[in-house]
ROTOR-535401 format. One line per field, with one value per residue: residue number from 1; residue in one letter; x, y, z of N, C-alpha, C, CB in turn. Coordinates in Angstrom, 1 decimal. Glycine has a CB too. Example, Ala and Ser with C-alpha at 12.3 -4.5 7.8 and 13.67 -1.06 7.14 Angstrom:
<atoms>
pos: (1_2)
code: (A_S)
n_px: (13.2_12.8)
n_py: (-5.7_-2.2)
n_pz: (7.8_7.1)
ca_px: (12.3_13.7)
ca_py: (-4.5_-1.1)
ca_pz: (7.8_7.1)
c_px: (13.2_12.9)
c_py: (-3.3_0.0)
c_pz: (7.8_7.9)
cb_px: (11.3_14.1)
cb_py: (-4.5_-0.6)
cb_pz: (9.0_5.7)
</atoms>
This chain:
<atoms>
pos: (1_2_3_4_5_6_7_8_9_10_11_12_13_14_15_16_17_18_19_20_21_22_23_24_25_26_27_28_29_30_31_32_33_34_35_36_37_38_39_40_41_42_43_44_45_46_47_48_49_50_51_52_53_54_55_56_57_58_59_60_61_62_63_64_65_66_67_68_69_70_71_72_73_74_75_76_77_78_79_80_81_82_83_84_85_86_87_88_89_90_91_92_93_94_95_96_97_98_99_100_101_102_103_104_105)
code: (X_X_X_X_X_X_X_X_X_X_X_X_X_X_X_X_X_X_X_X_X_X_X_X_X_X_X_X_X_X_X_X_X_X_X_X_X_X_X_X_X_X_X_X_X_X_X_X_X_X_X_X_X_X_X_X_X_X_X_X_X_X_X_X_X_X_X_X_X_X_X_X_X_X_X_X_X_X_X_X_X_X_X_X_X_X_X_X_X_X_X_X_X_X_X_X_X_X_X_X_X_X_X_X_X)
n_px: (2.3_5.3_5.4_7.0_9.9_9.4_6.6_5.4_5.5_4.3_1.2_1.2_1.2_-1.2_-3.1_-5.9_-5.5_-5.5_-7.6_-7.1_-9.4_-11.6_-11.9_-14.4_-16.4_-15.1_-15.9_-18.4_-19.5_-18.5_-20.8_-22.9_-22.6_-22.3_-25.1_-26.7_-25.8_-26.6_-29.2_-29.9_-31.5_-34.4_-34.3_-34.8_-37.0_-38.2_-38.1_-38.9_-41.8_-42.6_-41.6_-43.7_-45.9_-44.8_-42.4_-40.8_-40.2_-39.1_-36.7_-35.7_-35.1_-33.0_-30.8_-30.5_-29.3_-26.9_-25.5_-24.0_-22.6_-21.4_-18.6_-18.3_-17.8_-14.7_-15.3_-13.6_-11.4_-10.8_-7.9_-7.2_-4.3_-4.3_-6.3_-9.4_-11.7_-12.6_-16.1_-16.0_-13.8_-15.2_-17.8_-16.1_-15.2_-17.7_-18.9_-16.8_-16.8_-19.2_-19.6_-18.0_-19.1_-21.5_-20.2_-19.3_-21.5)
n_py: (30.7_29.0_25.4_23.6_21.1_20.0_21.4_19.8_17.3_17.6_18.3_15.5_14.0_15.3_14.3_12.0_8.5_5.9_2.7_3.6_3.9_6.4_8.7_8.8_7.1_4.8_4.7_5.4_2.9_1.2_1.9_1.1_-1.4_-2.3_-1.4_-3.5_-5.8_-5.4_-5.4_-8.3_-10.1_-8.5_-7.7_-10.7_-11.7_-9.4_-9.8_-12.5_-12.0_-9.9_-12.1_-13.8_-12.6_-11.9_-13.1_-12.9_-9.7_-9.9_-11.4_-9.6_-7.6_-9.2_-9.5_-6.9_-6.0_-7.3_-6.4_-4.4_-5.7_-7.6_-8.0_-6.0_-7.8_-7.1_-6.2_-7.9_-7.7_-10.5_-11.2_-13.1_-15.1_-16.4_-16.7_-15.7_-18.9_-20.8_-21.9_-24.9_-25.1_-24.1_-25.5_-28.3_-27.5_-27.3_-29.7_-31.4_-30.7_-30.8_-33.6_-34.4_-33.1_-34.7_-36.7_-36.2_-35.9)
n_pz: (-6.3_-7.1_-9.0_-7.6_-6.9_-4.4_-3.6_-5.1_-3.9_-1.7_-2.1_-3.3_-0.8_0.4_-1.1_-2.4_-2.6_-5.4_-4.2_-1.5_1.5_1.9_4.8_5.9_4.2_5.4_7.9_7.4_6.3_8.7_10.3_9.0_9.1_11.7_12.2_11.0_11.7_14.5_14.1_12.9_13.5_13.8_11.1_9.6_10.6_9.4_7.2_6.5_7.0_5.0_2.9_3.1_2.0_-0.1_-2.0_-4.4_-3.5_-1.3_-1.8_-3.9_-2.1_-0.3_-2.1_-2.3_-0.3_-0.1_-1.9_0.0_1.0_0.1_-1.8_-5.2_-8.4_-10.3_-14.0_-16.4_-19.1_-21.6_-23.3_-26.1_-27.1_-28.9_-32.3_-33.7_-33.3_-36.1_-37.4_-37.6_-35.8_-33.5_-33.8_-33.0_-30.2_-28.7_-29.1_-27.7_-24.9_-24.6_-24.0_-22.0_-20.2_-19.7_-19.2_-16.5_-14.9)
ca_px: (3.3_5.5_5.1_8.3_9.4_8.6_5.4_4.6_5.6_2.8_0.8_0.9_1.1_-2.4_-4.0_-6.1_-5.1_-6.5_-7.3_-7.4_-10.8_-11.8_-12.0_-15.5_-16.5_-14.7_-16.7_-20.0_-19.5_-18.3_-21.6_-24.1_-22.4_-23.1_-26.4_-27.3_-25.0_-27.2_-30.9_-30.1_-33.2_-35.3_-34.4_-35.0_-38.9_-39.0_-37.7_-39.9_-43.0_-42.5_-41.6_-45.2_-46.9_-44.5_-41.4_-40.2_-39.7_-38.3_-36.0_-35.3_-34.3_-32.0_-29.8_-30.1_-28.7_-26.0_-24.7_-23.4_-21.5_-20.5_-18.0_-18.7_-16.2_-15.2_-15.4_-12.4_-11.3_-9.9_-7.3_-6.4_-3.4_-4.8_-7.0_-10.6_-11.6_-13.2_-17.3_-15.8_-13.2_-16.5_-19.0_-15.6_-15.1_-19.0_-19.3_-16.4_-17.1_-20.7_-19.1_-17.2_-20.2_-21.8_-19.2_-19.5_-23.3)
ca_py: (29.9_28.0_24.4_23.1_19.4_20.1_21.6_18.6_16.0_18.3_17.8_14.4_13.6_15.4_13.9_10.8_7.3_4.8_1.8_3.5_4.3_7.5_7.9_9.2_6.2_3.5_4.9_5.1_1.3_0.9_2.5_-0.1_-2.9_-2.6_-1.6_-4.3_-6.5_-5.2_-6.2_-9.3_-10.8_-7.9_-8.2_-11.6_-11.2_-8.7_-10.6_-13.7_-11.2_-9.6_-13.0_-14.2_-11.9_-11.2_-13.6_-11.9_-8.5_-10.5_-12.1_-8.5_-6.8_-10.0_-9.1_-5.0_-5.8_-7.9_-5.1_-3.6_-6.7_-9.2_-7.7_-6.3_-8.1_-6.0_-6.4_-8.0_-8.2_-11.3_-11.1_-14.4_-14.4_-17.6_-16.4_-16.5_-20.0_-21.2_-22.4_-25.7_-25.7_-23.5_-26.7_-29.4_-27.4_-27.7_-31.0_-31.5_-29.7_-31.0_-35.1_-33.6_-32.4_-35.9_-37.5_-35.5_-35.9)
ca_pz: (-5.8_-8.2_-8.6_-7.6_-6.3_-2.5_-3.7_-5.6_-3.1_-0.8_-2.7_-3.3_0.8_0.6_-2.3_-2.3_-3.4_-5.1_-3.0_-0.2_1.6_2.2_6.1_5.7_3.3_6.5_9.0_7.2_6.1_9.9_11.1_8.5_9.3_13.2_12.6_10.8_13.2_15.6_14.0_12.2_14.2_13.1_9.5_9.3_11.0_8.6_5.9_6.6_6.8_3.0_2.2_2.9_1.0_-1.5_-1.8_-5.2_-2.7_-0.5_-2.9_-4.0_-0.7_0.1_-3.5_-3.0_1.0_-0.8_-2.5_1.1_2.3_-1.2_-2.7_-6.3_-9.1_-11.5_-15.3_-17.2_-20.5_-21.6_-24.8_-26.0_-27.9_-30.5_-33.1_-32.9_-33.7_-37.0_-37.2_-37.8_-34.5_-32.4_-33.2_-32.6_-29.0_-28.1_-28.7_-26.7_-23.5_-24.2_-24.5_-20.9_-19.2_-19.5_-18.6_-14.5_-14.5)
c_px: (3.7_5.2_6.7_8.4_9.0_7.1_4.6_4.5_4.6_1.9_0.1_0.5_-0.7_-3.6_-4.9_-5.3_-5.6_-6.1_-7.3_-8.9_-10.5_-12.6_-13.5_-16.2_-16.5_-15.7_-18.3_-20.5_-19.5_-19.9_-22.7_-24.2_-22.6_-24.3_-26.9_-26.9_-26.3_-29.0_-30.7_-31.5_-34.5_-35.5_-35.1_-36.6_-39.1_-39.4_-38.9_-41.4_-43.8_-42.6_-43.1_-46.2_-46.5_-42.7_-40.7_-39.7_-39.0_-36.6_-35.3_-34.3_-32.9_-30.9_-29.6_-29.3_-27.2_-25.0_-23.5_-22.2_-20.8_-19.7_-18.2_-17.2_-16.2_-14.6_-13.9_-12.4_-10.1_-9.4_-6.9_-5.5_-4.0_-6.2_-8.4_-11.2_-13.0_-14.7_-16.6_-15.1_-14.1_-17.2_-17.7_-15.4_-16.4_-19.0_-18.3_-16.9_-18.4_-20.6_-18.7_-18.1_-20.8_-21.5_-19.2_-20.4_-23.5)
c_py: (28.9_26.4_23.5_20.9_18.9_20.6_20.4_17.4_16.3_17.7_16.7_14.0_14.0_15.2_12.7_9.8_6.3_3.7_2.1_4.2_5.7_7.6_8.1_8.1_4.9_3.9_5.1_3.2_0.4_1.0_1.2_-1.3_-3.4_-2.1_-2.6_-5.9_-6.7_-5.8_-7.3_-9.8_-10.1_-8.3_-9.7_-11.8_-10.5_-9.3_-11.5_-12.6_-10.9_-10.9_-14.1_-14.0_-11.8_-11.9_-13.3_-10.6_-8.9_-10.9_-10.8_-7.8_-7.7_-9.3_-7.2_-5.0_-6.4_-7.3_-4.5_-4.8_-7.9_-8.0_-7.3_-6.6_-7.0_-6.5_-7.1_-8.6_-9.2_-11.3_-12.5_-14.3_-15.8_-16.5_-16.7_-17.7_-19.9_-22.0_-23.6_-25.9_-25.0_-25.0_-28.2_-29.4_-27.7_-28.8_-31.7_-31.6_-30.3_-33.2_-35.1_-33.7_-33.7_-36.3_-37.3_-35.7_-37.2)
c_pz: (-6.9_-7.9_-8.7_-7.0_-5.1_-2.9_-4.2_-4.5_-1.8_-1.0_-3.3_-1.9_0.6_-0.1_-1.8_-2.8_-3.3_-4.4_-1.8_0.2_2.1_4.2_6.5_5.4_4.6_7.3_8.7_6.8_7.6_10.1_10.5_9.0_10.7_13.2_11.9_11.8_14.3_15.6_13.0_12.4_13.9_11.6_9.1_9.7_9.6_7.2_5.5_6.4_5.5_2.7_1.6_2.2_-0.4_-2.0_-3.0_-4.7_-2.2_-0.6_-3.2_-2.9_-0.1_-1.3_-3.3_-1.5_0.9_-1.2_-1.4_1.7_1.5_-2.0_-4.3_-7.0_-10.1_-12.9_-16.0_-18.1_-20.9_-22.9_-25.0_-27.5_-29.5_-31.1_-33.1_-33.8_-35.2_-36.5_-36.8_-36.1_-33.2_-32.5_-32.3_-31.0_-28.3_-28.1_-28.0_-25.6_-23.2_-23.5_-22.5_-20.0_-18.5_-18.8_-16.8_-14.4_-14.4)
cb_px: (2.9_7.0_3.8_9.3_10.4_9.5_5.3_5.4_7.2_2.3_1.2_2.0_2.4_-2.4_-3.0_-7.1_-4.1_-7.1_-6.3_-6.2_-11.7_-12.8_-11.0_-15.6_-15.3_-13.0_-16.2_-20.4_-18.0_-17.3_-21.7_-24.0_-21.0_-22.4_-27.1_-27.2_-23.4_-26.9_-32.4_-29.1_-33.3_-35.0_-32.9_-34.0_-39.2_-38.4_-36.3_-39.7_-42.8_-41.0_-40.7_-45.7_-47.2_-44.4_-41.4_-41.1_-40.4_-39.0_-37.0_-36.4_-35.6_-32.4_-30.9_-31.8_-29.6_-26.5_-25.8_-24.7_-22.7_-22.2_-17.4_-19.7_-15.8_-14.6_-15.8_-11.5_-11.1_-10.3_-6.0_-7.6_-1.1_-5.9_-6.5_-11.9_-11.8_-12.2_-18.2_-15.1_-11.5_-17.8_-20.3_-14.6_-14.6_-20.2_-19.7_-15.9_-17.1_-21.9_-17.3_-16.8_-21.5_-21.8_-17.7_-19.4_-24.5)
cb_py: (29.1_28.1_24.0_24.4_18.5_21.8_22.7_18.1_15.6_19.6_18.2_13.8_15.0_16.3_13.4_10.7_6.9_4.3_1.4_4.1_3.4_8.1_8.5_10.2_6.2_3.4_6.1_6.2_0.8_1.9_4.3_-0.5_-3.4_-1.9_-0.4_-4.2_-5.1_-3.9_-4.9_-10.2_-10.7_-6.6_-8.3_-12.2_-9.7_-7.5_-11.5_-14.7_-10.1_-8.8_-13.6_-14.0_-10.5_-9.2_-14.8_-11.7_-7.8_-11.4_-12.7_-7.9_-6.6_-11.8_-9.7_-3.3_-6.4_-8.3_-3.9_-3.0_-7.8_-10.7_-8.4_-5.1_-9.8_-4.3_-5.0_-8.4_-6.9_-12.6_-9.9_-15.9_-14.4_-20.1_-16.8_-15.5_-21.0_-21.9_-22.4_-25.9_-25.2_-21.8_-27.7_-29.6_-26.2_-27.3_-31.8_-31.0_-27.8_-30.5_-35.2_-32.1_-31.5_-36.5_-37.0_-34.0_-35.1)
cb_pz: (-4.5_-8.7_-9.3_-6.4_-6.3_-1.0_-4.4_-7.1_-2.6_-1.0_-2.8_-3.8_2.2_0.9_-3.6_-2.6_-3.2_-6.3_-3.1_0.6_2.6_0.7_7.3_4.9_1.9_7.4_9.6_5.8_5.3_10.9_10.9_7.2_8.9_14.4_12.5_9.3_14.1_15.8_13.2_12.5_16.0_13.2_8.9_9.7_12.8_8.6_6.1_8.5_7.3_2.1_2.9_3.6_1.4_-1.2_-1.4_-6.0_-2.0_-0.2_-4.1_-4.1_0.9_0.2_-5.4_-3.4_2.1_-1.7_-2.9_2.3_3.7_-2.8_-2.6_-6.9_-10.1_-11.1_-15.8_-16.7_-21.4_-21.0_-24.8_-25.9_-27.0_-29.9_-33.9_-32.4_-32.3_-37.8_-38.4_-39.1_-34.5_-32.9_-35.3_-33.3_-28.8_-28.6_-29.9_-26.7_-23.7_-26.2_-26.1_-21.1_-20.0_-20.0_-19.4_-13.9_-15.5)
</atoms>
């Protein structure tokens, strides 16, 4: 079958796109988030329990359950159109920023 401009715009209709979730992906996110919805009160027994023995694990499992419900950011590269600064104007900005800092504390 050639690939003409109805074939392509098919095509497209049945493609993915980014940004959007996959309905597989919604519904398994759906499905975590009411089961954990549902044992907050467990978790937190449980939580407190590990924490007793082992509040580094504890500590742990709070940051890897994190993962499912905080947003991850993602990476960006910042270009700055000035030049990158001389030794001389790096120590005059530190002792700035550092003069600054004080100054709020």
């Amino acid at each position: 079958m050639p690939f003409t401009p109805e074939t392509a715009s098919n095509a497209g209709k049945n493609s993915s796109r980014k940004g959007v979730a996959n309905k597989t992906t919604s519904e398994i996110k759906e499905a975590y988030q009411l089961l954990v919805e549902n044992n907050l009160e467990n978790m937190t027994a449980w939580l407190g329990q590990i924490g007793r023995d082992n509040p580094e694990k504890a500590f742990d499992l709070i940051i890897k359950m994190s993962d499912f419900i905080v947003p991850k950011l993602s990476r960006q590269e910042v270009k700055l159109d000035k030049p990158t600064l001389t030794p001389e104007e790096k120590d005059a900005r530190i002792k700035f920023l550092l003069k600054k800092a004080k100054g709020l504390g």
